[in-house]
C-alpha positions as CSV (number, residue, x, y, z in Angstrom):
1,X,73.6,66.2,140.9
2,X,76.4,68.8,141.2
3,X,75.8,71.9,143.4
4,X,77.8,75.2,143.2
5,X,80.0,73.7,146.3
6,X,81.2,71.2,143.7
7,X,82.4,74.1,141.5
8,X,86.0,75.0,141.6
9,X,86.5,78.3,143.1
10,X,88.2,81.4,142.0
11,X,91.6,80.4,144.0
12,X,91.2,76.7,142.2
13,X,91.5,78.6,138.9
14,X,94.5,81.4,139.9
15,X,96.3,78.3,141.2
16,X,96.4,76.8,138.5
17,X,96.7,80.5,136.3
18,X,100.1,81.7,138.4
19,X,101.7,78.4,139.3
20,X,103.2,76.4,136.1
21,X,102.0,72.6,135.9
22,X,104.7,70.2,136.2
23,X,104.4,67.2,133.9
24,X,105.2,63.7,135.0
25,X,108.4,63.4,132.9
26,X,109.6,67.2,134.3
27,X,109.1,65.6,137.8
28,X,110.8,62.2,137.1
29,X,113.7,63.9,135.7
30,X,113.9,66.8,138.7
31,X,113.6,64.1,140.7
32,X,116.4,61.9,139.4
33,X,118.9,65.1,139.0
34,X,118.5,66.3,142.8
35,X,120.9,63.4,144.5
36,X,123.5,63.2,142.0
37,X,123.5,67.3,142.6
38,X,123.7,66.8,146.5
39,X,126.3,64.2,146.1
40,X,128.0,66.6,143.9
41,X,128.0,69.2,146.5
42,X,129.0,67.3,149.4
43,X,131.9,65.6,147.1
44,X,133.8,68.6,145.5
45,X,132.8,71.0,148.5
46,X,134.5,68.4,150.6
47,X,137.9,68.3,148.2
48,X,137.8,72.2,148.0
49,X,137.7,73.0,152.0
50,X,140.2,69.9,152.4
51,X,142.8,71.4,149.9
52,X,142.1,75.3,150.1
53,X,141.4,75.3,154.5
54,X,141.9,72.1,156.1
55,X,145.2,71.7,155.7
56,X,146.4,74.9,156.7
57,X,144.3,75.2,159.7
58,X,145.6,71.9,160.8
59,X,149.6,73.6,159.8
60,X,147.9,76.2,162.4
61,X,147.0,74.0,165.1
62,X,149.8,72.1,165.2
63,X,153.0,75.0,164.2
64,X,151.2,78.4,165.7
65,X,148.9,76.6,168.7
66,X,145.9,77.6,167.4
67,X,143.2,76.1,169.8
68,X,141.7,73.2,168.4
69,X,137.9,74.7,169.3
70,X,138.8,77.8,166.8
71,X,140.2,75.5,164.0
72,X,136.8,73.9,164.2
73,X,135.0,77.0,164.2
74,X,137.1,78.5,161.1
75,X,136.0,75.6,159.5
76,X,132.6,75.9,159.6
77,X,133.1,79.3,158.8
78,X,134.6,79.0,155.5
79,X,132.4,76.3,154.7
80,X,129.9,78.6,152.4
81,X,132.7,79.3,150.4
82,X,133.6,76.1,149.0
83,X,129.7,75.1,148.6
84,X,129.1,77.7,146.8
85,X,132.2,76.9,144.4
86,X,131.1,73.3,144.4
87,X,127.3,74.8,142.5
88,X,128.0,74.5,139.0
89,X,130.4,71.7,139.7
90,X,127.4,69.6,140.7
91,X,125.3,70.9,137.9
92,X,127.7,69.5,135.9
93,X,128.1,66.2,137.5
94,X,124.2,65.9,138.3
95,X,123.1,66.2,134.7
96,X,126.0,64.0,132.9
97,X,125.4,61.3,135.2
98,X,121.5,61.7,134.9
99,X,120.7,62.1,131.1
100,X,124.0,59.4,131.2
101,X,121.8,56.8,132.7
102,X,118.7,57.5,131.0
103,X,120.7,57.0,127.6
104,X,122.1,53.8,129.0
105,X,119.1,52.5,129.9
106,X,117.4,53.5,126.4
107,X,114.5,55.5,128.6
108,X,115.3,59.0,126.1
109,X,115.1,56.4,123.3
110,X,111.9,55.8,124.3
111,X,111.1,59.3,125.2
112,X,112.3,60.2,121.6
113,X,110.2,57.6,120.4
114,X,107.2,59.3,121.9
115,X,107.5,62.5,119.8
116,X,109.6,64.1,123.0
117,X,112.5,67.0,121.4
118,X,116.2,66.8,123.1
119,X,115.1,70.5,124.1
120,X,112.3,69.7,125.5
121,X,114.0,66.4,127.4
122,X,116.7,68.8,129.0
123,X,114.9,71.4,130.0
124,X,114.0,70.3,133.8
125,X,118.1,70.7,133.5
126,X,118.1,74.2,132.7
127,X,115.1,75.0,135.4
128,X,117.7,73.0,138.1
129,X,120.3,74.8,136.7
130,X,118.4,78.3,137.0
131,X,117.6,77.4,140.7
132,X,120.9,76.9,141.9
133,X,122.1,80.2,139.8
134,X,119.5,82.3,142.4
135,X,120.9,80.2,145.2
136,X,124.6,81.0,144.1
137,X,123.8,84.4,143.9
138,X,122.6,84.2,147.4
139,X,124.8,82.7,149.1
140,X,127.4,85.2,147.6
141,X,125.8,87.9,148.9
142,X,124.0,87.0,152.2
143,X,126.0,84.2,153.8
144,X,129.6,84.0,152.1
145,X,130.9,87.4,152.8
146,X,130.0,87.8,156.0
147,X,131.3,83.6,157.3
148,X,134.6,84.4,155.8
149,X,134.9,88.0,157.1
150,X,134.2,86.7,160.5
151,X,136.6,83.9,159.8
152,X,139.4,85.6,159.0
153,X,138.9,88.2,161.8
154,X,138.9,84.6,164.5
155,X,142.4,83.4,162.8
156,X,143.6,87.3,162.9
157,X,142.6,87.4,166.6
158,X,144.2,83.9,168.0
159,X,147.3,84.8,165.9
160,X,147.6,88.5,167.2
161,X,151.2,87.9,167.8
162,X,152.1,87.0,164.1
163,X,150.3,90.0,162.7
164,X,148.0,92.7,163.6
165,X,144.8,93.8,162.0
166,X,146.1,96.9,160.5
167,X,149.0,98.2,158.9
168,X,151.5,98.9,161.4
169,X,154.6,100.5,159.3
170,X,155.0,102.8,157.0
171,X,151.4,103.9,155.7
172,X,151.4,105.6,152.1
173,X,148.5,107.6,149.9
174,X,148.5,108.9,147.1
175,X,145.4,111.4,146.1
176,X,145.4,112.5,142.3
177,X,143.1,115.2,140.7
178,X,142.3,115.6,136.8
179,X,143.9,118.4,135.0
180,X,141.6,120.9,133.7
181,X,138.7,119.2,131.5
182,X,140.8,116.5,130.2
183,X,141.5,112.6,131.4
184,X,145.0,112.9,132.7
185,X,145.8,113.5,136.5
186,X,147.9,114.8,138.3
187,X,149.3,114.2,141.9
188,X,146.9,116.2,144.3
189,X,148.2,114.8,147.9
190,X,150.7,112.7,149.4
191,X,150.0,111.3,152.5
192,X,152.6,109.7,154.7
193,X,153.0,107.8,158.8
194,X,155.6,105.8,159.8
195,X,153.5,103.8,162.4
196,X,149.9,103.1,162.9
197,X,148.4,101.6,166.4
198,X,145.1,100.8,164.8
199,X,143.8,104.4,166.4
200,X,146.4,107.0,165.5
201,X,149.2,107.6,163.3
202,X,153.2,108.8,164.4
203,X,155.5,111.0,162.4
204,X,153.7,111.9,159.5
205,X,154.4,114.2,156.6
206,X,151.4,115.7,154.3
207,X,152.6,117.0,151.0
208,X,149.6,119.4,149.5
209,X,149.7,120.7,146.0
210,X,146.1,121.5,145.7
211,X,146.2,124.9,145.6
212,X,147.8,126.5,142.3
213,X,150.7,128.1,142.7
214,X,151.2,127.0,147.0
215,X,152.7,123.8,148.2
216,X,151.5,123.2,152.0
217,X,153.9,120.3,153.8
218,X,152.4,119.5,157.1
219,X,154.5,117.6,159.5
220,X,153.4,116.2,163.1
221,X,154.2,113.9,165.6
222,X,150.5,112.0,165.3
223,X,147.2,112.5,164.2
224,X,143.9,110.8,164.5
225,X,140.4,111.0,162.9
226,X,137.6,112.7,164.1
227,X,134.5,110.8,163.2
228,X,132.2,113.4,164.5
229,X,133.7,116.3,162.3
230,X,135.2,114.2,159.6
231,X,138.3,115.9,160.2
232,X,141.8,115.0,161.1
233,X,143.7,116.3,164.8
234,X,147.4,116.8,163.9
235,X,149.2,117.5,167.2
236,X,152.7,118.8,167.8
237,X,153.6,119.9,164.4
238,X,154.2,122.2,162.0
239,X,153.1,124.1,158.3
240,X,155.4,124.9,155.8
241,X,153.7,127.2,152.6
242,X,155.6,127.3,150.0
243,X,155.6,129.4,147.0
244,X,156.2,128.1,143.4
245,X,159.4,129.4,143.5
246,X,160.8,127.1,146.1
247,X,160.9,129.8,148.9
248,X,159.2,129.8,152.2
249,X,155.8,131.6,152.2
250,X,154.8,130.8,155.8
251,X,155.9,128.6,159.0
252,X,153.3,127.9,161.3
253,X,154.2,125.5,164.9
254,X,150.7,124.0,166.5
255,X,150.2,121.6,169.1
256,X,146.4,121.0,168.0
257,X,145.5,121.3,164.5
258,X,142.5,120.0,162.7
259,X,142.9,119.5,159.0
260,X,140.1,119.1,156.5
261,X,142.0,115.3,154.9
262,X,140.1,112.9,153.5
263,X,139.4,109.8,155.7
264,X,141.1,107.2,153.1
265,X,144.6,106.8,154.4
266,X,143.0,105.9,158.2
267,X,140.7,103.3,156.1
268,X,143.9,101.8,154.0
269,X,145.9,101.5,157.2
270,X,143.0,99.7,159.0
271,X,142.5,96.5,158.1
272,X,141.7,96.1,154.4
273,X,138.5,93.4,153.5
274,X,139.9,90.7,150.9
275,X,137.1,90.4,148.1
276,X,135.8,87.3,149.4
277,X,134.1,89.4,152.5
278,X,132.5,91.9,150.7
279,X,129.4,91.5,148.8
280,X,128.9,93.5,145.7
281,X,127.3,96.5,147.5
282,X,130.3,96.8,149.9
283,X,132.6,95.9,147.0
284,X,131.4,98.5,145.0
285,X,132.1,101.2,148.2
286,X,135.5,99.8,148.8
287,X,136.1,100.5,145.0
288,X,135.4,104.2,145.8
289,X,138.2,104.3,147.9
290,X,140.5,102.7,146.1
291,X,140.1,105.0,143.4
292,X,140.7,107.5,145.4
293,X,144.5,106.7,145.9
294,X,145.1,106.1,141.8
295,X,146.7,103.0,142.1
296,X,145.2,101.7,138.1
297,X,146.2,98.0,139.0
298,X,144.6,97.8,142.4
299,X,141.3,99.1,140.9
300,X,141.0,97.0,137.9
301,X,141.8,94.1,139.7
302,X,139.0,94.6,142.3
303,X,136.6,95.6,139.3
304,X,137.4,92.2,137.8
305,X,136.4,90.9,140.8
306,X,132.8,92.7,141.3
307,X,132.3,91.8,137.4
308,X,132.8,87.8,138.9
309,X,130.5,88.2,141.4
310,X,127.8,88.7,138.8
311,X,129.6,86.1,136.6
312,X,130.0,83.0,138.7
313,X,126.5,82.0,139.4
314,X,125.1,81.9,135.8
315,X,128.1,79.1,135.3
316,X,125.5,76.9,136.7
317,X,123.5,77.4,133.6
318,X,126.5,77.0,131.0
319,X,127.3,73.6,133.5
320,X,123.8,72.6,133.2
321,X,123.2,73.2,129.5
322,X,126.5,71.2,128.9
323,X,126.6,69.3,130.9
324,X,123.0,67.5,129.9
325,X,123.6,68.3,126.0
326,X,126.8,65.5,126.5
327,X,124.6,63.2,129.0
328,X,121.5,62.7,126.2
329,X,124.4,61.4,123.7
330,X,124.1,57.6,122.7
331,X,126.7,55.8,124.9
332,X,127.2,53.9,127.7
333,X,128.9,55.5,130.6
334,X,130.0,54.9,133.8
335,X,129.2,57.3,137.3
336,X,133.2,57.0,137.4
337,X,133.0,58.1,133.7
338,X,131.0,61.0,134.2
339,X,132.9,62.1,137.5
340,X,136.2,62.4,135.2
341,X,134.6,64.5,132.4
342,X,133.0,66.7,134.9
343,X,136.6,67.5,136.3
344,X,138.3,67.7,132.9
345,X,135.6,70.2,131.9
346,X,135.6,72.2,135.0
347,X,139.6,72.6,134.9
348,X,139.2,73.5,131.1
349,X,136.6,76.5,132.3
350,X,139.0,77.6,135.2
351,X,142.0,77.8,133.2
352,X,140.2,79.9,130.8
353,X,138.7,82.1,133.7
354,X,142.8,82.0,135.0
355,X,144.2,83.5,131.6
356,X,140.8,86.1,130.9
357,X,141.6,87.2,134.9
358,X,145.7,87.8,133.9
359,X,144.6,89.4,130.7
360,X,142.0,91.9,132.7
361,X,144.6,92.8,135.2
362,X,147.3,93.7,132.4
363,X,145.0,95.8,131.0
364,X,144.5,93.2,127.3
365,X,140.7,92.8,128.3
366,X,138.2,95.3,130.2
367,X,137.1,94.2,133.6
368,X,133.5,92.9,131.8
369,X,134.9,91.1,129.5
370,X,137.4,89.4,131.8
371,X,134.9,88.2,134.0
372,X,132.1,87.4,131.5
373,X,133.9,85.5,128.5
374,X,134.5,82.2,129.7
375,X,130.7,82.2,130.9
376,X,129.6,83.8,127.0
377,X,132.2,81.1,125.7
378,X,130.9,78.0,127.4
379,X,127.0,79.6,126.9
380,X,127.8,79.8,122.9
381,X,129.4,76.1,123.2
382,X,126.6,74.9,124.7
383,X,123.9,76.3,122.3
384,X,125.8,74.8,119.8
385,X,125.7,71.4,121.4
386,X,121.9,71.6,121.7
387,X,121.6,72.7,118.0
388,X,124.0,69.5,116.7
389,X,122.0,67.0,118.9
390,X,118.8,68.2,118.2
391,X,119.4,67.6,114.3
């Protein structure tokens, strides 16, 4: 005779309320994508790191006596970075050579035979595919940015001799403002040092043309930002005013002078982040400044960038979608097989990402659409592929 304790409780119930049930076929086929996905990794990770690290930290060790200790540590460092590109790439590879065998071995023939859709057959694929797309994302964010930053400052810091982590020579910035209510700018300030020491700046010239009417040309011998006033120190130097005219308003001499500048030329001069150390946040703060010193090309080509760092982990999902649609077809293929379509498919997506990249920086495409079509291109190709097999 059953007693209440028999009953299932209340968590029994929400168990089984929040947390989906996973068939026996969706855990079969999960199971039988996860090692051709880690092989995957481990495989194109391991060709990316050998071609785009190893050997020029070996050129490093062995031409600029970089310590063999810091080579090894570099490498670990910029390991993230190729694993992450290596994500889709196993996607791909996990599901061709998957859905591949279970062709060849007639098990989706018998699956089909049991009433099972090609949707419904590939869509543990698309649940992998989503996983690693949350993974991508986090690894670009949390672990990537900051490995490579840190690896770059290691190599910058062995090779000190070579070059320096700032600018030295010849620091240039341009500040522009709009003109009036309309789009167009104008030049604002021009900022200019002949030498930077990573802490202050010699023989610099500051043209001003921000107020109407007045030109002010600063000249000094250094100057160095204040963090705690957010102001510059000019020392030993002097203030031209000049009217519109061309004829000298005013000529001041100071040995101590602090200007209200903005703070982006000491940034520029310092050492400038690549876009593979910043996440989107800091990105997205670094764009700020850029766009601070007008430079068009500069901007667009880092807002490509941010655009990518959205973009590049839903290619798992256009992998895994394709990737399974072409696995489920009737053949026979080989792992070897499968390995060769999954490169030809991945070079065909990064030569398309390639020429949508050069047409955003020209200007052809906007930043969003440089980054997102060849994701929205292989997503419509892949639909399509899942519409003509499940006919």
């Amino acid at each position: 005779m059953a007693t209440a304790s028999d009953q299932p409780s209340l968590g029994y119930y929400l168990s089984r309320w929040l947390i989906p049930r996973v068939s026996v076929m969706d855990r079969y086929i999960i199971q039988e994508l996860i090692l051709p996905f880690l092989f995957g990794v481990g495989a194109f990770s391991s060709i990316g790191i050998s071609v785009g690290a190893l050997f020029d930290l070996i050129r490093r060790v062995t031409e600029s006596g970089l310590s063999l200790y810091l080579a090894m540590e570099i490498f670990v460092l910029k390991l993230p970075e190729f694993i992450v590109f290596s994500f889709p790439a196993a996607v791909l590879l996990a599901t061709m050579m998957t859905y591949s065998r279970f062709s060849s071995d007639s098990e989706l023939i018998a699956l089909r035979g049991c009433g099972v859709s090609i949707r419904r057959i590939i869509a543990p694929a698309i649940a992998l595919s989503l996983l690693v797309t949350g993974l991508t994302f986090a690894f670009n964010e949390l672990i990537t940015p900051a490995a490579n930053y840190r690896a770059a400052i290691t190599l910058e810091r062995a090779l000190i001799s070579e070059r320096p982590p700032f600018q030295e020579r010849n620091i240039f910035y341009q500040e522009f403002q709009n003109v009036g209510d309309t789009k167009e700018k104008e030049l604002k300030r021009l900022f200019y040092a002949r030498r930077f020491d990573g802490e202050s700046m010699q023989g610099l010239t500051v043209i001003d043309f921000s107020q109407q009417g007045l030109e002010q040309i600063v000249s000094a011998e250094s100057a160095t930002w204040d963090f705690g006033k957010n102001l510059w120190n000019f020392r030993n130097g002097t203030i031209y005013v000049v009217s519109s005219d061309g004829a000298f308003r005013n000529i001041v001499k100071f040995n101590d002078q602090q200007i209200q500048l903005p703070r982006t030329p000491f940034d520029l001069a310092s050492r400038s982040p690549d876009d593979s150390e910043m996440n989107i946040v800091q990105a997205n703060q670094y764009l700020e400044l850029i766009r601070q010193t007008g430079d068009d090309k500069r901007i667009r080509r880092l807002e490509i960038r941010i655009q990518q760092k959205y973009a590049l982990p839903f290619v798992c999902v256009v992998f895994g979608l394709v990737g399974s649609v072409l696995g489920v077809r009737p053949q026979r293929t080989s792992k070897a097989t499968s390995f060769g379509v999954s490169v030809v498919i991945i070079f065909g997506y990064y030569l398309l990402s390639f020429i949508t990249n050069a047409l955003g920086e020209v200007g052809v495409l906007s930043p969003v659409m440089a980054a997102w079509l060849p994701t929205l291109v292989g997503l419509v190709l892949g639909m399509g592929l899942v519409l003509r097999a499940s006919k």
